[in-house]
C-alpha positions as CSV (number, residue, x, y, z in Angstrom):
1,X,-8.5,-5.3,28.5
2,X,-8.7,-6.8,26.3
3,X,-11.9,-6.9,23.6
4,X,-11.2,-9.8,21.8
5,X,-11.5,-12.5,23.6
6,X,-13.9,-16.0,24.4
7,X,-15.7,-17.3,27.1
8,X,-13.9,-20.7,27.1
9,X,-10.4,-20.9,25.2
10,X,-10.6,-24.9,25.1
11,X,-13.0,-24.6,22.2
12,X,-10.3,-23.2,20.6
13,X,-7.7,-24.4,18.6
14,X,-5.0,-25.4,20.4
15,X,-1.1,-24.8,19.7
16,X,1.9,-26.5,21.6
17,X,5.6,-26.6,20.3
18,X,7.1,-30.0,19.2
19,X,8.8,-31.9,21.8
20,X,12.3,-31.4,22.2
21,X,12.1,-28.2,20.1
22,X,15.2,-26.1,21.4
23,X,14.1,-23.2,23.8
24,X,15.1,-19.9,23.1
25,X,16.8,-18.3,25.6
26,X,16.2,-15.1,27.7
27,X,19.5,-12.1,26.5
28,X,18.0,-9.5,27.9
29,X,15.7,-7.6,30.2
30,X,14.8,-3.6,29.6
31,X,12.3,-1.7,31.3
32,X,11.1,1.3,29.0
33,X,10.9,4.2,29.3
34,X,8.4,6.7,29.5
35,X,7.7,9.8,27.1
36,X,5.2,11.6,25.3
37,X,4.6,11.5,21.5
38,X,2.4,13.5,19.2
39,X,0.1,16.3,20.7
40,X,1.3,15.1,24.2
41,X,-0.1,11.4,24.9
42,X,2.1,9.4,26.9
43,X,4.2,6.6,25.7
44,X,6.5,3.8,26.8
45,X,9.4,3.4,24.2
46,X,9.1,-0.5,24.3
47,X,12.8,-1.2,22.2
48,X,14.7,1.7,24.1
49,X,19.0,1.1,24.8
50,X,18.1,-2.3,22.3
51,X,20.5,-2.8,19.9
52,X,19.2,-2.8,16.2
53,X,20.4,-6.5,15.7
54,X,18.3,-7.9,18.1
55,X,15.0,-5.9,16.9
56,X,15.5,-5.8,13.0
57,X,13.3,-5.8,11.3
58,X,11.5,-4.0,14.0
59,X,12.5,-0.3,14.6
60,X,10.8,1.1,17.1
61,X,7.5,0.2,19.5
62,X,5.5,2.6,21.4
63,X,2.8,1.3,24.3
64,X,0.1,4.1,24.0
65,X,-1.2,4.8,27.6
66,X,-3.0,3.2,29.5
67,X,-4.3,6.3,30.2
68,X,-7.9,6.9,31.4
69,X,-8.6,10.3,29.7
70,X,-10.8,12.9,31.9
71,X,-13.3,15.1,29.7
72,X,-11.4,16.9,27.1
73,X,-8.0,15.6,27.5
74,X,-7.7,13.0,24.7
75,X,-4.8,13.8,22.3
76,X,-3.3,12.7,19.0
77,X,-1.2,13.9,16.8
78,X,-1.0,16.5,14.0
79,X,-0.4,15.6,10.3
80,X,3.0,13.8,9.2
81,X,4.7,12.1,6.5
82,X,6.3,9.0,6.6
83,X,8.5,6.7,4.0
84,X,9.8,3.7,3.9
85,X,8.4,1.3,6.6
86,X,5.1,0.1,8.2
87,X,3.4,1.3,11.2
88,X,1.2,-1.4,12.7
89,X,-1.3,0.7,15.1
90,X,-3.3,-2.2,17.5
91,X,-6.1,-0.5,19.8
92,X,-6.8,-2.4,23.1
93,X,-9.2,-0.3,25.0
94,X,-10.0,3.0,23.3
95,X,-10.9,4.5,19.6
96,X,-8.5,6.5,16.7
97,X,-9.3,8.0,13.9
98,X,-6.8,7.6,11.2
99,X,-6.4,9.6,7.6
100,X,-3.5,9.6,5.1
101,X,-3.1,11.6,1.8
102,X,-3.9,8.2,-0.3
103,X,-7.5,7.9,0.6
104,X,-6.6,5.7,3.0
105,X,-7.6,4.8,6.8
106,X,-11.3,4.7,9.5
107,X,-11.5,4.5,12.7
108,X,-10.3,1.4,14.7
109,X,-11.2,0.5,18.5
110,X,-11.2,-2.6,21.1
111,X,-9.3,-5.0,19.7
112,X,-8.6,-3.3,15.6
113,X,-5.3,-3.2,14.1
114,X,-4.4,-0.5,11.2
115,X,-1.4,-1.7,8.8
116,X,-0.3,1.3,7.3
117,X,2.3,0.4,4.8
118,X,4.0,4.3,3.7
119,X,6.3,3.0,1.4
120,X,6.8,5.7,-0.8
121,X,5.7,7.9,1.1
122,X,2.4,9.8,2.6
123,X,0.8,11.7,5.4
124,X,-1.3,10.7,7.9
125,X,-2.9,12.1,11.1
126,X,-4.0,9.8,14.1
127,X,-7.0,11.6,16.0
128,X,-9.2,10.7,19.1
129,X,-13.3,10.9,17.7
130,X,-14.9,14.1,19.0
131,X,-17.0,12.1,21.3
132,X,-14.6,10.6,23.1
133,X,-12.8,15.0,24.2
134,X,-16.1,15.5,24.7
135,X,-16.4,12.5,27.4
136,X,-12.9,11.2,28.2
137,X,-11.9,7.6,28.7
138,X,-9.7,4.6,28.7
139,X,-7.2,4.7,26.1
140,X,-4.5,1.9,25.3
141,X,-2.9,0.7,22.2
142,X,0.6,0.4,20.8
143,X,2.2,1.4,17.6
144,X,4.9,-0.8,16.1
145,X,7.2,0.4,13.4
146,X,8.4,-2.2,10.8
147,X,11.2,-1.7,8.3
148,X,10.9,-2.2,4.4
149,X,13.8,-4.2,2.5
150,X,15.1,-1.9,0.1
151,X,13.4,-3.0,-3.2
152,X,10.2,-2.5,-1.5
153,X,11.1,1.4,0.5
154,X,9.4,2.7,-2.6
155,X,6.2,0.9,-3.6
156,X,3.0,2.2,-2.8
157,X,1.5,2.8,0.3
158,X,-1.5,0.8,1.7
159,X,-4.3,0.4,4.5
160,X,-5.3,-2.5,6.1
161,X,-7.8,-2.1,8.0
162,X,-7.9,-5.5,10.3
163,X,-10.9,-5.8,12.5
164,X,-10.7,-7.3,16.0
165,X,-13.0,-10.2,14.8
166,X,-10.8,-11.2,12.2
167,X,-8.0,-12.1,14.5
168,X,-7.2,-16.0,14.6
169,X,-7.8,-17.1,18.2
170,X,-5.8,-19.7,19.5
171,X,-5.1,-21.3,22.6
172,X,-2.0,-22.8,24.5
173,X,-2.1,-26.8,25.0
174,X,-4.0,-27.0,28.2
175,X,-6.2,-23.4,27.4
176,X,-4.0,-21.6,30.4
177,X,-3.2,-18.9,27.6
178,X,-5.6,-17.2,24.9
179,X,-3.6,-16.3,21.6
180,X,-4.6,-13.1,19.4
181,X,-2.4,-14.2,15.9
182,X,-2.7,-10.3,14.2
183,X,-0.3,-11.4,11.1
184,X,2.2,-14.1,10.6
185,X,2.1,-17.9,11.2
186,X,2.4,-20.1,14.4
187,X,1.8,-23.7,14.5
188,X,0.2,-23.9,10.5
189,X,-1.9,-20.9,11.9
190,X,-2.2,-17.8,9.8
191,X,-3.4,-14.2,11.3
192,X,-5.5,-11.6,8.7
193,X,-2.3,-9.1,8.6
194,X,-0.7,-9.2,4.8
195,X,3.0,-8.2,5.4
196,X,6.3,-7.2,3.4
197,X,8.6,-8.3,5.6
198,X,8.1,-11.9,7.1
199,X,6.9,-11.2,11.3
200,X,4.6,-13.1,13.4
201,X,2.8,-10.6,15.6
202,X,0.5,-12.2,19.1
203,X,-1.5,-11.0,21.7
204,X,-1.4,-13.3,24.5
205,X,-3.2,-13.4,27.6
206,X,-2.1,-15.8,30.2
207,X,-3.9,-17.1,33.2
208,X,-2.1,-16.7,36.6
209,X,0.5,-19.9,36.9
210,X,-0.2,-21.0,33.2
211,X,2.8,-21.5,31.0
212,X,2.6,-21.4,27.0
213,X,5.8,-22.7,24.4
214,X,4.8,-22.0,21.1
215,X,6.8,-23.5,18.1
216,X,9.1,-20.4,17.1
217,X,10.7,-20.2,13.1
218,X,14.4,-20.3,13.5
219,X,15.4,-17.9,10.7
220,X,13.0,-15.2,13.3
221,X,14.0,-12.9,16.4
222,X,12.0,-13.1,19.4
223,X,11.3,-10.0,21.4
224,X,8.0,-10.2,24.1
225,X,6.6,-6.9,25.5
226,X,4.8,-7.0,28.9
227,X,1.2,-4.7,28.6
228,X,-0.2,-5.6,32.1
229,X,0.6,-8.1,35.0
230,X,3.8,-9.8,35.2
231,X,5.4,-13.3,34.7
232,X,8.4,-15.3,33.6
233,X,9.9,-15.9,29.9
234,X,11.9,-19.1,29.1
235,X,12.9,-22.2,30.5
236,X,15.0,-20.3,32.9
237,X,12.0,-18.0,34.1
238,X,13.3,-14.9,33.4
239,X,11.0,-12.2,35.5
240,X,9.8,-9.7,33.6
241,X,6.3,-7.6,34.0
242,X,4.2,-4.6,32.5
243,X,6.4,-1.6,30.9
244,X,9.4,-4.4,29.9
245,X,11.1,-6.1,27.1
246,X,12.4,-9.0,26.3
247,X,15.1,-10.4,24.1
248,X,15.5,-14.3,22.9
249,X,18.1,-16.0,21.7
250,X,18.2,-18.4,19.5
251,X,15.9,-21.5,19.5
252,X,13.1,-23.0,18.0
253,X,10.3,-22.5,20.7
254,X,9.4,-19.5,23.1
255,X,7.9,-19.7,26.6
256,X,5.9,-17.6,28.5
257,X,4.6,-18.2,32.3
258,X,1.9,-16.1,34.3
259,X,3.0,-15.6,38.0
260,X,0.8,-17.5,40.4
261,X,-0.8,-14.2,41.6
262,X,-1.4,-11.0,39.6
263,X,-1.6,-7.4,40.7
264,X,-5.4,-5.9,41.1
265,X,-5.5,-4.0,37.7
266,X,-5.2,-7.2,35.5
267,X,-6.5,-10.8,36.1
268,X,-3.8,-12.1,33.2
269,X,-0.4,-11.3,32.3
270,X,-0.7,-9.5,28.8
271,X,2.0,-10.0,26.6
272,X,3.1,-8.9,22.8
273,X,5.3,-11.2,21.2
274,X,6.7,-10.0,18.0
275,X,9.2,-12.3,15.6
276,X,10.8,-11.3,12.1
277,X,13.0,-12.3,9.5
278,X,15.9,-9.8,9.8
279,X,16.5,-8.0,6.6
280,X,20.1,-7.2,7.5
281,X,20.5,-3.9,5.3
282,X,22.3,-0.6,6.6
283,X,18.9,1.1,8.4
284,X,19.4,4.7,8.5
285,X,16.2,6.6,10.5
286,X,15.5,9.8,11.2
287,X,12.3,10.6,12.8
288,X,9.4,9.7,10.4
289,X,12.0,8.7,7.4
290,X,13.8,5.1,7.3
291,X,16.2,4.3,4.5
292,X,19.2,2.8,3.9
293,X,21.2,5.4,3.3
294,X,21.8,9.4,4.4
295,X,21.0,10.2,1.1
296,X,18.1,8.8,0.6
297,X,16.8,10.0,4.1
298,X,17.8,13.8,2.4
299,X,15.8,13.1,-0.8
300,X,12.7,12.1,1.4
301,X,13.1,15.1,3.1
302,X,13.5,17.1,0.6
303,X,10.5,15.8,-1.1
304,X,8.3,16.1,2.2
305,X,9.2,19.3,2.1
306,X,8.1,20.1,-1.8
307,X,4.7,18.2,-1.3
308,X,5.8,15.2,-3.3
309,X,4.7,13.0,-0.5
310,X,0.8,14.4,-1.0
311,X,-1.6,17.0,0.4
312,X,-3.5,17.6,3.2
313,X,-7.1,16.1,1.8
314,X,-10.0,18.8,2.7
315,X,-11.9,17.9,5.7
């Protein structure tokens, strides 16, 4: 971990906060929990015991493995629908394969992201190739769920498929931290990933005792993720390491610090940092359905259940 990366991050462009920007805070510390999803792979529920007012627009995050598959043991999961949100699917180490009843979707590995926007509503199946049951393997990725305001629960759905060179790498003022911008903006910087509702989505790896403030919009949460290693967020140093979320306050810059020494597994500490403009709408969600209202989640029901959200293409 991870694929996308360079061999010298000062030839980058670099990003720093202004001075003076106010610092965002630390709220809140949660380790997540573990689970299984789909046809059995396991998961960490990254936004577990959160409350929604902290994460909207985000609704749920799943860290996919790591998990280094022995011979015929990779899993996925069986066809679903879905309405009314985005799921943001970013592979680390690994390979899917994803289909949806639009036409849409390919196989994305080592540093791809697939924006899958269901709006109205689709299915989709996420599968590991045959090649890699047949041989096993590393396998790490996370899926991030993000809401639709309500005139947009309805439009059509869309792929993008977002390939790991695409990704706008940046690097932290003195090159201690390599930035992966997948979508949003930071510092006049703009990642390939279109989006409905405003976010700013970053993979950052940061060297041991490197620290990184990046210039954070004020209107925006801020939630970090820890994917391996472990550190310090904020100006207070919060500890927090692999398998744990943080919450901001607010502010108008984030920090981020890699502890002096990191475990054997990973020479950085990985990090997800995720930021959104809250859409602040009732958010009603029942497994693969999020509306606004019971009613609505009924009807999509309902219409799953007569086909209206399409068929099962041939294979």
């Amino acid at each position: 971990m991870p694929a996308v990366t360079v061999e010298n991050p000062l030839t980058l462009p670099r990003v720093t906060a202004p001075a003076g920007a106010p610092q965002r805070p630390v709220l809140y510390v949660g380790t997540a929990p573990s689970g299984f999803e789909g046809e059995g792979f396991p998961v960490r529920r990254a936004f577990a015991g959160i409350h929604y007012k902290y994460l909207d627009p985000f609704i749920m995050m799943d860290q996919m493995g790591e998990v280094d598959y022995a011979a015929g043991e990779p899993k996925g999961t069986p066809w679903h629908p879905h309405r009314g949100f985005e799921t943001v699917t970013y592979i680390i180490d690994g390979t899917f394969v994803h289909r949806d009843s639009h036409g849409g979707g390919g196989v994305i590995t080592d540093g791809d992201t697939q924006w899958m926007t269901a709006g109205s509503g689709l299915l989709h199946i996420e599968t590991p190739p045959e090649e890699l049951v047949v041989s096993g393997g590393l396998f790490h990725g996370l899926q991030l769920w993000v809401n639709l305001p309500r005139e947009d629960k309805m439009i059509p759905p869309k792929y993008q498929d977002i390939r790991g060179g695409s990704v706008k790498l940046l690097a932290s003022e003195d090159g201690g931290a390599l930035l992966r911008l997948i979508a949003g903006d930071v510092a006049g910087h703009t990642g390939p990933g279109a989006t409905h509702t405003p976010i700013t989505m970053i993979h950052a790896s940061v060297s041991p005792g490197a620290e990184v403030t990046l210039p954070w919009r004020s209107d925006f949460n801020a939630l970090a993720y820890g994917l391996a290693g472990h550190g310090a967020a904020g100006a207070e140093g919060r500890p927090f390491e692999a398998g744990q979320t943080v919450v901001f306050g607010e502010g108008d810059s984030v920090t981020i610090r890699g502890a002096q020494k990191q475990d054997s597994r990973t020479e950085r500490f990985e990090v997800v940092l995720l930021g959104g403009l809250p859409i602040r709408e009732p958010m009603q969600h029942y497994g693969p359905f999020v509306m606004n209202t019971h009613a609505e989640l009924a009807q999509a029901f309902d219409d799953y259940q007569a086909g209206r959200l399409g068929v099962i293409p041939a294979a």
